[in-house]
ZADO-1210 file (C-alpha; in nm, 4 decimals, padded with zeros to 6 digits):
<atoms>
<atom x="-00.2967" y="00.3760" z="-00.6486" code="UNK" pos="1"/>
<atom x="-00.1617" y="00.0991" z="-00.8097" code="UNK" pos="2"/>
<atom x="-00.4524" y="-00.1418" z="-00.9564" code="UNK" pos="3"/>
<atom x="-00.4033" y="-00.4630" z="-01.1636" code="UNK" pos="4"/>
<atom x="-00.4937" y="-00.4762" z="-01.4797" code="UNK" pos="5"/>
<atom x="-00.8341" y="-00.5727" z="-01.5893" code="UNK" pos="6"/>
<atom x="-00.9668" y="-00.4947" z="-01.2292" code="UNK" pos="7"/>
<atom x="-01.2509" y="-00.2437" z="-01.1800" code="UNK" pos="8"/>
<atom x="-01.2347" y="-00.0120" z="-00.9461" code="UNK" pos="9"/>
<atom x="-01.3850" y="00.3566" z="-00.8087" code="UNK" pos="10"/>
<atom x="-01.2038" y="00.6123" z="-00.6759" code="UNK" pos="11"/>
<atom x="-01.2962" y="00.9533" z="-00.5005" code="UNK" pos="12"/>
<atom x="-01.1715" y="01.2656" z="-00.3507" code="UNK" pos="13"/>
<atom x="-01.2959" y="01.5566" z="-00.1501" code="UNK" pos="14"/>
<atom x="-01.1427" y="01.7936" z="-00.3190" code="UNK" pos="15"/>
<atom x="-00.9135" y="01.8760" z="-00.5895" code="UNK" pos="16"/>
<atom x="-00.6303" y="01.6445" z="-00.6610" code="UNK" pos="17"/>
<atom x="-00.4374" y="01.5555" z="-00.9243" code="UNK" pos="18"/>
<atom x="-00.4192" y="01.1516" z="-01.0313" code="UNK" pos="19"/>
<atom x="-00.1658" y="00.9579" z="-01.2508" code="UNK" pos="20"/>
<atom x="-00.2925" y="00.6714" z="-01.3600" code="UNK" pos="21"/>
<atom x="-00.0727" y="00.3509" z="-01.5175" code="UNK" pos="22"/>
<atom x="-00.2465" y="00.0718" z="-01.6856" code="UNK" pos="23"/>
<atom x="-00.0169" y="-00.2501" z="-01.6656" code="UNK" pos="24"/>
<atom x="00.0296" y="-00.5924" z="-01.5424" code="UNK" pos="25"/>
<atom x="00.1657" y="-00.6254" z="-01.2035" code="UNK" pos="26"/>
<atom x="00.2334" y="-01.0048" z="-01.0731" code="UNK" pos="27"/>
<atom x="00.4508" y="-01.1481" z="-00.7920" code="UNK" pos="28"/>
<atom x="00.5083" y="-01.5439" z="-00.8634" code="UNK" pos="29"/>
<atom x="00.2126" y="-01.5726" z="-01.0761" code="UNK" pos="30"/>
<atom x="-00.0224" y="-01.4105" z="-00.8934" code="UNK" pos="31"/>
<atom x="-00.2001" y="-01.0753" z="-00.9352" code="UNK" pos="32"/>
<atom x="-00.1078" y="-00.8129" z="-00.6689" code="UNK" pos="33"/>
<atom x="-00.3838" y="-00.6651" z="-00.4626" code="UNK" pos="34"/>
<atom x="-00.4802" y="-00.3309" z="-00.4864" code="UNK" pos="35"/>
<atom x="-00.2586" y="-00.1167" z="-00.3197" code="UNK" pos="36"/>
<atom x="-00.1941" y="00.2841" z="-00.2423" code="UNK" pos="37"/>
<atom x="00.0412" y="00.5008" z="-00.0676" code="UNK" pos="38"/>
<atom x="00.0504" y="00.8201" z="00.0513" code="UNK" pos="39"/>
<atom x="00.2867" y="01.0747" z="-00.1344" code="UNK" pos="40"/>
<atom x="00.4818" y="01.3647" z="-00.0111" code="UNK" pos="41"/>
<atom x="00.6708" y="01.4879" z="-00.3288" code="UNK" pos="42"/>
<atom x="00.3801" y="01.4418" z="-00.6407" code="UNK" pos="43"/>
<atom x="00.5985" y="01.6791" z="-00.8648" code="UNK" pos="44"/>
<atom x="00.8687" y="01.4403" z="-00.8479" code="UNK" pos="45"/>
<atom x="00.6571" y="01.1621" z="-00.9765" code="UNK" pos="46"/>
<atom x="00.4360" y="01.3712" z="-01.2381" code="UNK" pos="47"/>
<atom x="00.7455" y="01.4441" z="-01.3689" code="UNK" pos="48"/>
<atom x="00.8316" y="01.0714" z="-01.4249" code="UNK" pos="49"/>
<atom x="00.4869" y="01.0235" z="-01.5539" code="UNK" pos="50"/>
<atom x="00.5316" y="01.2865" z="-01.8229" code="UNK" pos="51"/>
<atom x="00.8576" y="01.1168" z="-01.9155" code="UNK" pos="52"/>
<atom x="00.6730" y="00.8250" z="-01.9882" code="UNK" pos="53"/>
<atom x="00.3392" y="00.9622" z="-02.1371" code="UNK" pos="54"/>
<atom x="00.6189" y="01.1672" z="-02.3835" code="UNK" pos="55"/>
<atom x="00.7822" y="00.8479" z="-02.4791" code="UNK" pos="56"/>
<atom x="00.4634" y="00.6890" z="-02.5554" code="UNK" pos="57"/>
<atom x="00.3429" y="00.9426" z="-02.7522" code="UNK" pos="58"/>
<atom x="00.6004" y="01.0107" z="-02.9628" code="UNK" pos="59"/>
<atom x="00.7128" y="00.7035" z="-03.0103" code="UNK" pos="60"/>
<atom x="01.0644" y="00.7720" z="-03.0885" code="UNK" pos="61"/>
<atom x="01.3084" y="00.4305" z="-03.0920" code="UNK" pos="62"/>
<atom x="01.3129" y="00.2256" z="-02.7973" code="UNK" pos="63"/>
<atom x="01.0113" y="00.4336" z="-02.6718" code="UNK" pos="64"/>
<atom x="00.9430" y="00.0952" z="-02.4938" code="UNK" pos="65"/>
<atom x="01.2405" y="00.0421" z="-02.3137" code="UNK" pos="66"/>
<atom x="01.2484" y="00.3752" z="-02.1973" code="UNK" pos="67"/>
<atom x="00.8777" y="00.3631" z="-02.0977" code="UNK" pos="68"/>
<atom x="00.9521" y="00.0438" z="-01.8848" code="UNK" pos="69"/>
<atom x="01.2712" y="00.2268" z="-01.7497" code="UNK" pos="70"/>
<atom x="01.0494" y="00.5252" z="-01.6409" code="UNK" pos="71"/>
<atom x="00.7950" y="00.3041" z="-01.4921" code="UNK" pos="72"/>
<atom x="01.0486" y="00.1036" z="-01.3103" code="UNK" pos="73"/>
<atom x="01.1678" y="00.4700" z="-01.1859" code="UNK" pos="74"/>
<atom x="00.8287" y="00.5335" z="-01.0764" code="UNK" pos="75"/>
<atom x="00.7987" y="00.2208" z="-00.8696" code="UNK" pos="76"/>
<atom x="01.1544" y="00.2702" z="-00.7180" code="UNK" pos="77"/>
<atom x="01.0337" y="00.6673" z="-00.5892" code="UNK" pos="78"/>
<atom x="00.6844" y="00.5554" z="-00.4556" code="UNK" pos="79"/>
<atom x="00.8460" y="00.3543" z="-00.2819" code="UNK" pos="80"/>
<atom x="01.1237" y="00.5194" z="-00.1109" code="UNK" pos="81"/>
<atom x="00.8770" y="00.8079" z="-00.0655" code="UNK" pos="82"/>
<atom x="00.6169" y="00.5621" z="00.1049" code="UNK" pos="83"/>
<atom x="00.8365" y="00.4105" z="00.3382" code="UNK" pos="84"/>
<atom x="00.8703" y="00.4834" z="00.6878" code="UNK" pos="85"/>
<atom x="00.8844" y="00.8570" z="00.7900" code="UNK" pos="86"/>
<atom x="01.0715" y="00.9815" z="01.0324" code="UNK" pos="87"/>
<atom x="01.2237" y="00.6598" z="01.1313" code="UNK" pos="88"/>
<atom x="01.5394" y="00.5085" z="01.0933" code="UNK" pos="89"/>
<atom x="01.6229" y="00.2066" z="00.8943" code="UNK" pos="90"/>
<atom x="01.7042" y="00.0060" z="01.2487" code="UNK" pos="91"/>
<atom x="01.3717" y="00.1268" z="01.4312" code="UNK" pos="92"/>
<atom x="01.1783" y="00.0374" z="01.0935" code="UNK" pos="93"/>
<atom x="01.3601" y="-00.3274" z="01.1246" code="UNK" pos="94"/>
<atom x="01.2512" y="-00.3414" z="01.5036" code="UNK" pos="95"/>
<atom x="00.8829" y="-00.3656" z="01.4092" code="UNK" pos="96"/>
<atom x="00.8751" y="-00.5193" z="01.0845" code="UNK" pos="97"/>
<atom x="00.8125" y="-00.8612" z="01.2457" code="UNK" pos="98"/>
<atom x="00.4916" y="-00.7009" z="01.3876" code="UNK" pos="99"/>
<atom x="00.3977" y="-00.5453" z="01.0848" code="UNK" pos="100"/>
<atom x="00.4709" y="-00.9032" z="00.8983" code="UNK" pos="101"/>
<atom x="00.2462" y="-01.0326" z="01.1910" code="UNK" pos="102"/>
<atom x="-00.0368" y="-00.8211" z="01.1306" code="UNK" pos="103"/>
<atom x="-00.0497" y="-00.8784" z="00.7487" code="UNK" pos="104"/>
<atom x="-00.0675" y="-01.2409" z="00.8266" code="UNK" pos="105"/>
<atom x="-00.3726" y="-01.1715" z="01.1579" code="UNK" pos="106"/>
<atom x="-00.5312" y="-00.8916" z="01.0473" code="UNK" pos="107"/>
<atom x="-00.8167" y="-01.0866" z="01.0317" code="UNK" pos="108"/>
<atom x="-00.8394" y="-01.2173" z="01.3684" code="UNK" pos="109"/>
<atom x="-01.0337" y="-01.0386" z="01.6079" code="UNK" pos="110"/>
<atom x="-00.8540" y="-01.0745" z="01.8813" code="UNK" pos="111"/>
<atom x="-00.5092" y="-00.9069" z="01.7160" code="UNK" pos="112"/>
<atom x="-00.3865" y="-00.6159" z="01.9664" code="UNK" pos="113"/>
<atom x="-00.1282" y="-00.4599" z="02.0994" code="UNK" pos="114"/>
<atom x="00.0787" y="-00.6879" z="02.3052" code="UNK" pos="115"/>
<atom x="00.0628" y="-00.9576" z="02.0185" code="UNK" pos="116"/>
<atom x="00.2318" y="-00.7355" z="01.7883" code="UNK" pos="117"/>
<atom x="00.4699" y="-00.6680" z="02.0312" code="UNK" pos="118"/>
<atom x="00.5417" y="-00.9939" z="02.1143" code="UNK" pos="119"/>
<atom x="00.6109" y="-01.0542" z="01.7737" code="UNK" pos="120"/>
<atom x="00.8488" y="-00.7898" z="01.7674" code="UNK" pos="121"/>
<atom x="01.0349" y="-00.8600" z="02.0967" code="UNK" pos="122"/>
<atom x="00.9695" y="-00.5214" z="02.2407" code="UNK" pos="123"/>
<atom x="00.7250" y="-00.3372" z="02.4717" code="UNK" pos="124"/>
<atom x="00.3665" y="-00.2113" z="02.3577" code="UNK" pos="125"/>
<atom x="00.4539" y="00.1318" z="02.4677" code="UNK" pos="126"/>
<atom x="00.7986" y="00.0730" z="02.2704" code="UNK" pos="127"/>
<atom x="00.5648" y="-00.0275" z="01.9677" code="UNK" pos="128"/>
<atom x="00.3086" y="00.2412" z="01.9340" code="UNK" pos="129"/>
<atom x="00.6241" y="00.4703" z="01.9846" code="UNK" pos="130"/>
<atom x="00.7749" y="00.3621" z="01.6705" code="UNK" pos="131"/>
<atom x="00.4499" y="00.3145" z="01.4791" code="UNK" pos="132"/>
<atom x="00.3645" y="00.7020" z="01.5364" code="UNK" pos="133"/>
<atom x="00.7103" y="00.8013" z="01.4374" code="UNK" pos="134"/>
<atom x="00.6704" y="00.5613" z="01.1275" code="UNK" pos="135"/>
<atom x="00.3542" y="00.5477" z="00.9828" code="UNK" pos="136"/>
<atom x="00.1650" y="00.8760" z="01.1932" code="UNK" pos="137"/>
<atom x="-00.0682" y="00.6156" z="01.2740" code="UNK" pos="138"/>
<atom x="-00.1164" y="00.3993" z="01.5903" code="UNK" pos="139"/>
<atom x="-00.1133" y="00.0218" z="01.5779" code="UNK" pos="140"/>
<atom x="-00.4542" y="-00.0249" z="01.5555" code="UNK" pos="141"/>
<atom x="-00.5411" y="00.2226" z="01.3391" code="UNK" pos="142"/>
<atom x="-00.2843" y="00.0736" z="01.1065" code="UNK" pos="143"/>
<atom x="-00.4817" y="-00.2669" z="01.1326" code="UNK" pos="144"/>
<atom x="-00.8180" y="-00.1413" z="01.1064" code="UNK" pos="145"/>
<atom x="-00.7033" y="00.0321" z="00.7670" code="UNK" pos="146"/>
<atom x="-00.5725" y="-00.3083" z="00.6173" code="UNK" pos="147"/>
<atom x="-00.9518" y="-00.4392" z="00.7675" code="UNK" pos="148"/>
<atom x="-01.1419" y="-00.1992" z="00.5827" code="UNK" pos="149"/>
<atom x="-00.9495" y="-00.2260" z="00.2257" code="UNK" pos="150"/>
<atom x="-00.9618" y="-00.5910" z="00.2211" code="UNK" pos="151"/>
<atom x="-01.3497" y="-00.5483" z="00.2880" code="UNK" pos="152"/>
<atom x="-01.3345" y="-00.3279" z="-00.0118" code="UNK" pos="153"/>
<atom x="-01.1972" y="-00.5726" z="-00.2067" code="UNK" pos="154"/>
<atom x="-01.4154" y="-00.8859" z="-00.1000" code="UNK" pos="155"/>
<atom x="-01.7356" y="-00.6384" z="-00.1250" code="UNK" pos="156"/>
<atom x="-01.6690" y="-00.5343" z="-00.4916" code="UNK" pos="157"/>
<atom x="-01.5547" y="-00.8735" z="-00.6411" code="UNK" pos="158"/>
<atom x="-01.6959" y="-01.1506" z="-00.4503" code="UNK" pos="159"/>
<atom x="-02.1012" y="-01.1957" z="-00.3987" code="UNK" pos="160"/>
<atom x="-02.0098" y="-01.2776" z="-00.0146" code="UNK" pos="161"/>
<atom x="-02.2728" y="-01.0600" z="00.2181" code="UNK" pos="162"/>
<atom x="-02.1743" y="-00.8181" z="00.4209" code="UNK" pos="163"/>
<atom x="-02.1830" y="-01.0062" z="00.7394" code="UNK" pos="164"/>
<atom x="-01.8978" y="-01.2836" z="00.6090" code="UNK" pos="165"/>
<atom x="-01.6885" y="-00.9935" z="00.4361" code="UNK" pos="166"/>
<atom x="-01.6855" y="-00.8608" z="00.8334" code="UNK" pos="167"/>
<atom x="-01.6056" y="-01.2327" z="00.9187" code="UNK" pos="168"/>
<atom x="-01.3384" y="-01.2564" z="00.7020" code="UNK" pos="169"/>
<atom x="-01.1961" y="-00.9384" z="00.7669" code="UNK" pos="170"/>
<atom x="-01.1735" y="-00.9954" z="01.1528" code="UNK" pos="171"/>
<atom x="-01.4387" y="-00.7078" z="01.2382" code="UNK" pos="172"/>
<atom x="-01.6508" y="-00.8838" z="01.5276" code="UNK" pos="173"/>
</atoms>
């Protein structure tokens, strides 16, 4: 989970887990970054990153800072080639990233479904849901409905909107 600085925030798990935690600024063109988190299939590649780092910080030795950075920058780059999309290839993730672009700019319309998304993609729904399974294990709407509920998250713990325009706002009818 990657939270901006200065944010609060609650996390559970049911059961045991390990969590890294990194406490740092994260902007893109001035503006904080909403929470975000992403599934990981290797952690001992990454705790082994974060060690680098939390040994660097500890000890202090010269340019602990730059190598810190370096390491986090290292962390970033393997989250995110770990998080990408599984089990499909780079072409079939470029067919439906104009759908997945779509439904980061709709999720909040009630109405979003299927045949929208594929629209915006140029392809079939079958075609879609297809590629979404072999992607992201997940079908399109489930995919949607996640986005939904952590932007409710995010409205319910730092705004004083009610429940019922959170729901509004996050396109549940």
């Amino acid at each position: 989970v990657f939270v901006p600085k200065g944010c609060s925030y609650t996390m559970t798990s049911s059961g045991l887990t390990d969590s890294v935690w990194v406490d740092f600024q994260l902007y893109d063109n001035g503006e904080p970054l909403v929470l975000s988190s992403y599934e990981i299939q290797n952690v001992q590649e990454l705790v082994a990153v974060f060690d680098r780092m939390e040994r660097n910080r500890m000890f202090r030795k010269p340019a602990f800072r730059n190598y810190s950075m370096a390491a986090l920058y290292e962390l970033f780059a393997r989250v995110e080639a770990q998080s990408g999309v599984k089990g499909a290839s780079p072409l079939k993730y470029k067919t439906i990233k104009p759908a997945i672009d779509y439904i980061e700019k709709h999720y909040n319309d009630p109405e979003l479904n299927n045949l929208a998304l594929a629209q915006a993609a140029g392809i079939s729904e079958v075609y879609l849901r297809k590629l979404f399974r072999q992607g992201f294990h997940t079908t399109p709407k489930q995919y949607v409905l996640g986005l939904r509920l952590a932007r409710a998250k995010q409205l319910l713990c730092h705004t004083s909107y009610s429940v019922t325009r959170v729901s509004e706002e996050c396109g549940f009818s």
